[in-house]
PDB file with one MODEL, atoms N, CA, C and O in Angstrom:
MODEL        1
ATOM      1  N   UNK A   1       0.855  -1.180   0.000  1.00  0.00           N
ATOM      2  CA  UNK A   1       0.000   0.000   0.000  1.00  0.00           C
ATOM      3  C   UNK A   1       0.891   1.230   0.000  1.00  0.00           C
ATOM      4  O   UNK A   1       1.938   1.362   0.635  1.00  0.00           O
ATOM      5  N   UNK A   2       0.430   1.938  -0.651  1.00  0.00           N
ATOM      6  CA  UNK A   2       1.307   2.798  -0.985  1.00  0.00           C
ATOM      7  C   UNK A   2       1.021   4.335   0.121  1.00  0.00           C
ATOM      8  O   UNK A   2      -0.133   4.730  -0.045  1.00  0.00           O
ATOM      9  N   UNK A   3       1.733   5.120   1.044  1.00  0.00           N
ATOM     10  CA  UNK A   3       1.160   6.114   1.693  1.00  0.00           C
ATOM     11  C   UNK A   3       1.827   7.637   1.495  1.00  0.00           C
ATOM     12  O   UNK A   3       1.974   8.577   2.276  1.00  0.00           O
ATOM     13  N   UNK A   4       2.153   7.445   0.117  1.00  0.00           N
ATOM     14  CA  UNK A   4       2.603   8.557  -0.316  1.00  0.00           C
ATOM     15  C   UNK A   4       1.507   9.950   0.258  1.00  0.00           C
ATOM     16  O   UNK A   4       1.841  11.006   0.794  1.00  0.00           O
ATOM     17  N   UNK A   5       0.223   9.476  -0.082  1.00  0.00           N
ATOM     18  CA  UNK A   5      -0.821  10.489   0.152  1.00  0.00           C
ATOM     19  C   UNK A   5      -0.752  10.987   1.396  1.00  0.00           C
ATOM     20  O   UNK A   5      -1.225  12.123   1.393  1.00  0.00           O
ATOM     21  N   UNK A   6      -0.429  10.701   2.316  1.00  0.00           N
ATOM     22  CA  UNK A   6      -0.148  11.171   3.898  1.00  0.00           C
ATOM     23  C   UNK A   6       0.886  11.866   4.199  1.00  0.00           C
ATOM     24  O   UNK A   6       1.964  11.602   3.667  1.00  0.00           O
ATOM     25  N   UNK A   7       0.777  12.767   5.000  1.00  0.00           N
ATOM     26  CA  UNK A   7       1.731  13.892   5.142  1.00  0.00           C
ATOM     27  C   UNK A   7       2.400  13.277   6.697  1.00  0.00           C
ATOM     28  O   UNK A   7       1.753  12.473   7.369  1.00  0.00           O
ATOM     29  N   UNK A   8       3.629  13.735   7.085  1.00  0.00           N
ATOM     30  CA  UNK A   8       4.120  13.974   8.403  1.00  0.00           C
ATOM     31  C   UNK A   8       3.104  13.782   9.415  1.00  0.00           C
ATOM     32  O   UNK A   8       2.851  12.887  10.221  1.00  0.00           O
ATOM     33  N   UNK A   9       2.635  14.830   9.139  1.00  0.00           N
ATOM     34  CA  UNK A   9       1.451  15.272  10.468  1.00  0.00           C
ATOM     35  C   UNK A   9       0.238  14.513  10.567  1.00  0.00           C
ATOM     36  O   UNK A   9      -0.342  14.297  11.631  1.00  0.00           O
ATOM     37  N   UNK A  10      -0.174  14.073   9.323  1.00  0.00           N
ATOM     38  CA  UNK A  10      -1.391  13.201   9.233  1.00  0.00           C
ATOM     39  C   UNK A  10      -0.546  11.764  10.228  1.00  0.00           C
ATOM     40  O   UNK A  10      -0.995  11.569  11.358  1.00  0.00           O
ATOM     41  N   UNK A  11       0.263  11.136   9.884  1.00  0.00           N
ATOM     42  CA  UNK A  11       0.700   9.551  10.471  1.00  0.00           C
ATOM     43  C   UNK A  11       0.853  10.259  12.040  1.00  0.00           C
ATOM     44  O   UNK A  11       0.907   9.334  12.851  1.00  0.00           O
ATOM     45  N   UNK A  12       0.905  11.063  12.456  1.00  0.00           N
ATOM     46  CA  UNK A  12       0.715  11.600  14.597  1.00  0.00           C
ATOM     47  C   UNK A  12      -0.125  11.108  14.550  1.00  0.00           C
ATOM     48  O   UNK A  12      -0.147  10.364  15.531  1.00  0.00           O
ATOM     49  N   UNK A  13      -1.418  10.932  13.697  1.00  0.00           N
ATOM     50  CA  UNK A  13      -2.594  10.779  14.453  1.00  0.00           C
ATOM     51  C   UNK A  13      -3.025   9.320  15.080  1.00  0.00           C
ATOM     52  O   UNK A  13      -2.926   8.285  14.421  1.00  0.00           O
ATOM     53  N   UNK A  14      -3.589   9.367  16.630  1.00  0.00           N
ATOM     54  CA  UNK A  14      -3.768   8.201  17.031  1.00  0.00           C
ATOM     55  C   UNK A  14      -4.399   7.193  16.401  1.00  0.00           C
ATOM     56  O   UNK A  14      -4.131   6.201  17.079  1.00  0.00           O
ATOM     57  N   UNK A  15      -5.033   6.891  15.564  1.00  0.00           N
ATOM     58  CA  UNK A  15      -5.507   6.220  14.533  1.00  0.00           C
ATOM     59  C   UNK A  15      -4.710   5.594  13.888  1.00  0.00           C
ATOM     60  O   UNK A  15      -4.544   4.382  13.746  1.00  0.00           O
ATOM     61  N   UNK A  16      -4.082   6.673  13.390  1.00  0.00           N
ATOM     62  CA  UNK A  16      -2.747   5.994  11.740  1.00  0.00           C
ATOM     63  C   UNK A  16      -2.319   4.658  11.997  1.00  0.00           C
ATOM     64  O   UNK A  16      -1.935   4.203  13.074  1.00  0.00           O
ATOM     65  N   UNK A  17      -2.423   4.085  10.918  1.00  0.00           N
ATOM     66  CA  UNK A  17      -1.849   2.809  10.424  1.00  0.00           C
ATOM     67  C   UNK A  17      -1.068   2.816   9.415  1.00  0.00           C
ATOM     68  O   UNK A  17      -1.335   3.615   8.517  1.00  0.00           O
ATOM     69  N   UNK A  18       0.008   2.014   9.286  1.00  0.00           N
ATOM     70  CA  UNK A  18       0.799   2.136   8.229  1.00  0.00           C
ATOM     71  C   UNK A  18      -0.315   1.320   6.653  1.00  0.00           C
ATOM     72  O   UNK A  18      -1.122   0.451   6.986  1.00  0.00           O
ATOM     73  N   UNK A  19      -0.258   1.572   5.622  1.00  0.00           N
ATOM     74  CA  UNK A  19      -1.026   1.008   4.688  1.00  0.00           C
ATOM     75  C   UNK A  19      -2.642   1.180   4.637  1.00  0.00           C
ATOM     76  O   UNK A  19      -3.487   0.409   4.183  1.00  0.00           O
ATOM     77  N   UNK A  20      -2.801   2.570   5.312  1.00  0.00           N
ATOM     78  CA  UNK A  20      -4.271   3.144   5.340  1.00  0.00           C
ATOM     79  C   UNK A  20      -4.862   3.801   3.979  1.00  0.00           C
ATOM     80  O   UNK A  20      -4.356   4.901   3.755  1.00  0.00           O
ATOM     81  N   UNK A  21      -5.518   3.511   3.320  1.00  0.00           N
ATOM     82  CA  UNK A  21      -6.304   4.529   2.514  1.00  0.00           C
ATOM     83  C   UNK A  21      -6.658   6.044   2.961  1.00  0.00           C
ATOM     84  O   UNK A  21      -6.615   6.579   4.069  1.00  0.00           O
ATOM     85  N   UNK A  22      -7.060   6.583   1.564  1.00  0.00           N
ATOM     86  CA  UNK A  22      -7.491   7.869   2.295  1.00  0.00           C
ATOM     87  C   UNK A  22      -8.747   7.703   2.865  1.00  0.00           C
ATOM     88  O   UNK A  22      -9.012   8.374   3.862  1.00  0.00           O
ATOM     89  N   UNK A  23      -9.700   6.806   2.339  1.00  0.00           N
ATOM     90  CA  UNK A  23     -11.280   6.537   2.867  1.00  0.00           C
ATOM     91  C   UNK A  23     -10.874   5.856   4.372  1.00  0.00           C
ATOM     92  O   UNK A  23     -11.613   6.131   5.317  1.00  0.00           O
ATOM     93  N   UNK A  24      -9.903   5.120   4.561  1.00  0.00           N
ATOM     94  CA  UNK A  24      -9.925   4.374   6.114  1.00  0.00           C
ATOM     95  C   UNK A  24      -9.288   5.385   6.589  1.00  0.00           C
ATOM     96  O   UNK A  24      -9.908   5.631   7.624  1.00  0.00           O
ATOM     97  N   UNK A  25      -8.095   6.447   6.465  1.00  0.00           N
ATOM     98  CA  UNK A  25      -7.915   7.060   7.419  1.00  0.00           C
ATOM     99  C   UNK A  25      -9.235   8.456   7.357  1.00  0.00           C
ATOM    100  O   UNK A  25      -9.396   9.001   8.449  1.00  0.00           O
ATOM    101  N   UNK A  26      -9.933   8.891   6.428  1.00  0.00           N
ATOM    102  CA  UNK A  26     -11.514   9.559   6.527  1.00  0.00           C
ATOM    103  C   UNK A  26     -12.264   8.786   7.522  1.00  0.00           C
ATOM    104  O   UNK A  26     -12.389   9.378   8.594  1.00  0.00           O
ATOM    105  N   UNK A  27     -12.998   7.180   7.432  1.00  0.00           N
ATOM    106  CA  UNK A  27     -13.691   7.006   7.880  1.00  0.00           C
ATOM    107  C   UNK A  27     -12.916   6.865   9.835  1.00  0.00           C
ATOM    108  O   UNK A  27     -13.685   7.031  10.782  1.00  0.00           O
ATOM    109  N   UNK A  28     -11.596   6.596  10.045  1.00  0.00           N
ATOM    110  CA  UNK A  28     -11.116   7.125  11.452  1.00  0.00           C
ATOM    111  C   UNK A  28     -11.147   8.232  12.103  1.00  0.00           C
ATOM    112  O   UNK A  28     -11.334   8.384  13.310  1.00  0.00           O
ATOM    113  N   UNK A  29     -10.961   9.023  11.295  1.00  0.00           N
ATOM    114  CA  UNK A  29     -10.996  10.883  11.724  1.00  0.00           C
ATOM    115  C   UNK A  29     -12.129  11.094  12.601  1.00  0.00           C
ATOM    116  O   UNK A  29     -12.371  11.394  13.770  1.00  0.00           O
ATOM    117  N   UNK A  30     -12.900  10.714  11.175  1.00  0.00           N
ATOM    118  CA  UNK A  30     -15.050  10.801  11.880  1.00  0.00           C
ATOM    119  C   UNK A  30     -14.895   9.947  13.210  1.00  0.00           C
ATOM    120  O   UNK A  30     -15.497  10.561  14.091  1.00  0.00           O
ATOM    121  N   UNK A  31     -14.483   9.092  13.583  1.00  0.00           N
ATOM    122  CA  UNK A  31     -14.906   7.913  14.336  1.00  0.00           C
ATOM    123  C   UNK A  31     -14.346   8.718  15.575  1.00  0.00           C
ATOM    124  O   UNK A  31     -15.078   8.672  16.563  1.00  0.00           O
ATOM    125  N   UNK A  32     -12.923   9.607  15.729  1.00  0.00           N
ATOM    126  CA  UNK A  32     -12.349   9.993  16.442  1.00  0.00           C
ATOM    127  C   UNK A  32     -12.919  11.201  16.973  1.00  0.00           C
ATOM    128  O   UNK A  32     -13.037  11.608  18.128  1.00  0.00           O
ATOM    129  N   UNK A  33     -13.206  11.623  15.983  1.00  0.00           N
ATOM    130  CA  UNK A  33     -13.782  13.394  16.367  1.00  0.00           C
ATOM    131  C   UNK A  33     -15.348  12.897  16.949  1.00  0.00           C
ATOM    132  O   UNK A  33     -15.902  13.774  17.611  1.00  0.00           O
ATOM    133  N   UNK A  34     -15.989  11.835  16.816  1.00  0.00           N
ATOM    134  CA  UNK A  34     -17.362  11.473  17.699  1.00  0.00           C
ATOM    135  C   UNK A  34     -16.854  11.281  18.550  1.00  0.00           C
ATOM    136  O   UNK A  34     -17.288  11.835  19.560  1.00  0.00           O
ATOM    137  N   UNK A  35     -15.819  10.527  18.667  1.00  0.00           N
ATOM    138  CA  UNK A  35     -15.472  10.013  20.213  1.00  0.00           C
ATOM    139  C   UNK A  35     -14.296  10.678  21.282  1.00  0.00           C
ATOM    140  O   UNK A  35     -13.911  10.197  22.348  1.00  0.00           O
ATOM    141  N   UNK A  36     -14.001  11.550  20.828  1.00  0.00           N
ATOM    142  CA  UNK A  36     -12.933  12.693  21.310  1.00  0.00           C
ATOM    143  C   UNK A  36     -13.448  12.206  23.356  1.00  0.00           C
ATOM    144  O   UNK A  36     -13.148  11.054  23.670  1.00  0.00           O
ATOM    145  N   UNK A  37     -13.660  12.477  23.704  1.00  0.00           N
ATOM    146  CA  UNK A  37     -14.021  12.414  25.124  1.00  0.00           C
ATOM    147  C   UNK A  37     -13.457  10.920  25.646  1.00  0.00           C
ATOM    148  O   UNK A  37     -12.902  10.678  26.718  1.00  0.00           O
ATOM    149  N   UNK A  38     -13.806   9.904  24.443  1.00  0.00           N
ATOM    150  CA  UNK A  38     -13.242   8.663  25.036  1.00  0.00           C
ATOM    151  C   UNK A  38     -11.375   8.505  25.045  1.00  0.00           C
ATOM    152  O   UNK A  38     -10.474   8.035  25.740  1.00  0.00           O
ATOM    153  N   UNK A  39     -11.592   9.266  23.744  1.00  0.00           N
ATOM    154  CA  UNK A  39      -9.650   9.901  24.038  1.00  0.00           C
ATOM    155  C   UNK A  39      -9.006  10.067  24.792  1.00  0.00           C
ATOM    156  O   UNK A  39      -8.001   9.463  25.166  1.00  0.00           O
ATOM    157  N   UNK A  40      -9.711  11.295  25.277  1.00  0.00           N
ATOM    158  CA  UNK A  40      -9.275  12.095  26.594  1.00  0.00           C
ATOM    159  C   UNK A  40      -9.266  11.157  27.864  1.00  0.00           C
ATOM    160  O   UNK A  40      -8.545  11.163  28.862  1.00  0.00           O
ATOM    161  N   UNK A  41     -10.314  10.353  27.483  1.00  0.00           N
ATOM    162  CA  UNK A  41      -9.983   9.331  29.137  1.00  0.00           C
ATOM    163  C   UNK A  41      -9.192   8.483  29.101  1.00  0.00           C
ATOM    164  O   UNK A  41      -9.019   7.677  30.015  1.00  0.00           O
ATOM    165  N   UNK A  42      -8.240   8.522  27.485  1.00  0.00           N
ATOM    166  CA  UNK A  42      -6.880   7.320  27.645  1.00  0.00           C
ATOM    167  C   UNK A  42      -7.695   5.811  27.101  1.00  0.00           C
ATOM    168  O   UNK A  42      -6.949   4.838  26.992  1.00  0.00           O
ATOM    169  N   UNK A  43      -9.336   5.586  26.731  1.00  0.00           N
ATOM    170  CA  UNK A  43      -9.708   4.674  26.544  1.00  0.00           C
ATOM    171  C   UNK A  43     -10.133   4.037  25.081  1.00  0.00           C
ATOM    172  O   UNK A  43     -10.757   3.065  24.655  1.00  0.00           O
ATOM    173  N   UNK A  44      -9.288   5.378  24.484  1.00  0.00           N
ATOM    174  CA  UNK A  44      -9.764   5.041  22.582  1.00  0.00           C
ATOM    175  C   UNK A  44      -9.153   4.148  22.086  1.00  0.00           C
ATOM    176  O   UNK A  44      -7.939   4.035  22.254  1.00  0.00           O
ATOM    177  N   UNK A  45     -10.014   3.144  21.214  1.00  0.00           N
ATOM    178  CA  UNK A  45      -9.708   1.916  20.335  1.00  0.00           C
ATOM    179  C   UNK A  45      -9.936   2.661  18.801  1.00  0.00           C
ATOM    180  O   UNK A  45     -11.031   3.023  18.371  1.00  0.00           O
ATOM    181  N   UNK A  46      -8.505   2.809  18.024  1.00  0.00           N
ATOM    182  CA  UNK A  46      -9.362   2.732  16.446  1.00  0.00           C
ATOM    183  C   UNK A  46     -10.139   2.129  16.376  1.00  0.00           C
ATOM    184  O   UNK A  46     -10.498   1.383  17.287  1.00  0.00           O
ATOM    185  N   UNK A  47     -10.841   2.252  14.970  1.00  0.00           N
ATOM    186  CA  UNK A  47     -11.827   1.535  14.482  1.00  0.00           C
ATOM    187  C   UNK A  47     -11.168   0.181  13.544  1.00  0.00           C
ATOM    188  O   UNK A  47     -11.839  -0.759  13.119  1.00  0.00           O
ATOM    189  N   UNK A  48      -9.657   0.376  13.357  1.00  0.00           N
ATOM    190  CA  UNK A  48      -9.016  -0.881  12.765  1.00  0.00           C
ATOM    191  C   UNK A  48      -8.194  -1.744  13.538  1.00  0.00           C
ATOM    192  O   UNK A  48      -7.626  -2.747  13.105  1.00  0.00           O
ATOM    193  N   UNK A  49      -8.147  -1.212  14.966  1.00  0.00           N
ATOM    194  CA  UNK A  49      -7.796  -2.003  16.081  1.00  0.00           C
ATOM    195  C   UNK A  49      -8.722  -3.152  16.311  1.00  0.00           C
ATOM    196  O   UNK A  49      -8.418  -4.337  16.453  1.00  0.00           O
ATOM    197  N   UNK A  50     -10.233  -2.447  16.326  1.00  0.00           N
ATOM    198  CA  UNK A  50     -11.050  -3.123  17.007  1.00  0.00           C
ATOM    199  C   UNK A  50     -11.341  -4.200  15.888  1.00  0.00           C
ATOM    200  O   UNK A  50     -11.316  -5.406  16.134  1.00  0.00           O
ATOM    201  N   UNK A  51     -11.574  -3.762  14.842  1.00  0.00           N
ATOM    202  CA  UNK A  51     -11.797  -5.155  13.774  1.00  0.00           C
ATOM    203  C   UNK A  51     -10.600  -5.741  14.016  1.00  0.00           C
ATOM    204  O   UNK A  51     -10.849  -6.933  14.201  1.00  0.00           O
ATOM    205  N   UNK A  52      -9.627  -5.582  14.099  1.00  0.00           N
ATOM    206  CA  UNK A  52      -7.921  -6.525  13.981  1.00  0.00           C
ATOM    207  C   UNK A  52      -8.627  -7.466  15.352  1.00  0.00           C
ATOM    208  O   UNK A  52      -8.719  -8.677  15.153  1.00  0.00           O
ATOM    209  N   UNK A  53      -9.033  -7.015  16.481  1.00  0.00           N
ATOM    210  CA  UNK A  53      -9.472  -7.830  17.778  1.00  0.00           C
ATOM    211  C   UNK A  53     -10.519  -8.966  17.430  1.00  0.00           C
ATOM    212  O   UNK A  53     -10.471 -10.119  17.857  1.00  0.00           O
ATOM    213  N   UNK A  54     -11.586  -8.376  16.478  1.00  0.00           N
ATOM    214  CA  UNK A  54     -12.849  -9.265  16.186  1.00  0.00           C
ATOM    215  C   UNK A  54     -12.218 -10.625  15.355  1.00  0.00           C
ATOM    216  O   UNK A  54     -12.533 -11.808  15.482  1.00  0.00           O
ATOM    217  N   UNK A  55     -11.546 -10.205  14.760  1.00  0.00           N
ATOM    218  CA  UNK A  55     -10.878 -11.691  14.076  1.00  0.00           C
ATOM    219  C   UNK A  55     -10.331 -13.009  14.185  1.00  0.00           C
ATOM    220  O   UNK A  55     -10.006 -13.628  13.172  1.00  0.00           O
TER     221      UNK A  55
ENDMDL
END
């Protein structure tokens, strides 16, 4: 996968995965910015963590 499309600053984000799309790291952003509060309590799971767990 190629992550040319990602900048420096975009891969900080707690989310980032190496070999993300732009739609999977879009559909994380959203997931993050709903859940901002669960952040803050130290208790956030990406959304590609948690499928990597379901498997």
């Amino acid at each position: 996968m190629d992550n040319e499309w990602a900048s420096p600053t975009l891969k900080e984000a707690p989310y980032w995965r190496e070999g993300m799309t732009v739609e999977e790291y879009e559909n994380e952003r959203n997931y993050f910015n709903k859940n901002i509060d669960i952040w803050q309590k130290g208790k956030y799971i990406p959304l590609w963590k948690q499928n990597e767990n379901q498997n």
